[in-house]
C-alpha positions in Angstrom: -31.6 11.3 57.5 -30.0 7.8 57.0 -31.7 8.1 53.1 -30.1 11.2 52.4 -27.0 9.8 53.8 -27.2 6.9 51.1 -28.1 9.5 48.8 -25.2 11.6 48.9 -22.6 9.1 48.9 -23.8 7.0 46.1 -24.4 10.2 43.9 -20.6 11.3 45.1 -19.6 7.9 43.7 -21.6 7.6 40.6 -20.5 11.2 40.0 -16.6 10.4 40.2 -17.5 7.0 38.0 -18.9 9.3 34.9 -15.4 11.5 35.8 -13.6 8.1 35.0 -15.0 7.3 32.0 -12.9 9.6 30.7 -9.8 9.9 32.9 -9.8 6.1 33.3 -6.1 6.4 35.1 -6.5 8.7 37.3 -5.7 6.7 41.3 -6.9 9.6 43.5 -10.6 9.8 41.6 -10.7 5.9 41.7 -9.6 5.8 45.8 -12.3 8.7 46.1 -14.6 6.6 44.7 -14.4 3.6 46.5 -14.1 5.6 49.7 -17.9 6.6 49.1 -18.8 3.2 48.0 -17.3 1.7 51.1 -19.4 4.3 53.1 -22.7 3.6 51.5 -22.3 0.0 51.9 -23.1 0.2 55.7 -26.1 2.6 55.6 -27.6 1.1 53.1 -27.3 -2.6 55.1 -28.3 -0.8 58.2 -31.6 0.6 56.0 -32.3 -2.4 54.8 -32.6 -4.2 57.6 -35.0 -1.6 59.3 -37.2 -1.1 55.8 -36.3 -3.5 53.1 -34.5 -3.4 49.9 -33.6 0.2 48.5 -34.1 -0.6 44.8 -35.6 -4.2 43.2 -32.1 -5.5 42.5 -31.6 -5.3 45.8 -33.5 -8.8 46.2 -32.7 -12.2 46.5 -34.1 -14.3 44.0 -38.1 -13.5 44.3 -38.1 -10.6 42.7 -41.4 -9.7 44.6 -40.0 -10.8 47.8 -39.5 -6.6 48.7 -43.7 -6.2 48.6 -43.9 -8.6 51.3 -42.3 -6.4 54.0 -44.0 -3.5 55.6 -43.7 -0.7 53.8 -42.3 2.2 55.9 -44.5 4.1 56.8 -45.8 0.6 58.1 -43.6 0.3 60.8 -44.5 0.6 64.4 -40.9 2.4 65.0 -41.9 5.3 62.9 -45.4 5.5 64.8 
């Protein structure tokens, strides 16, 4: 549930971002926008403490630091 959470708020905001390519000027798309970024941001912190990064850029330096957690399906919370 918390996935599909991410999921729709990050397509909601990449969708408005591809509207403002071309309507670079328009305030109410932009605050829209940033509303849904501002709501991801805390799922996906609260998911990536539970299961790791979302995506490899996610990471810290290592850039195979993400392998070294469980995987999800891994986890004894989800047993």
């Amino acid at each position: 549930m918390l996935l599909k959470k991410i999921s729709t708020y990050k397509f909601a905001a990449l969708d408005l971002q591809l509207y403002l390519d071309t309507h670079p000027d328009d305030e109410d798309t932009i605050n829209k926008m940033n509303m849904f970024k501002e709501k991801a941001a805390p799922l996906v912190e609260k998911y990536e403490r539970k299961y790791g990064p979302l995506t490899k850029s996610e990471t810290e330096m290592n850039n195979w630091s993400w392998i070294k957690a469980p995987w999800p399906w891994e986890s004894e919370d989800d047993c």
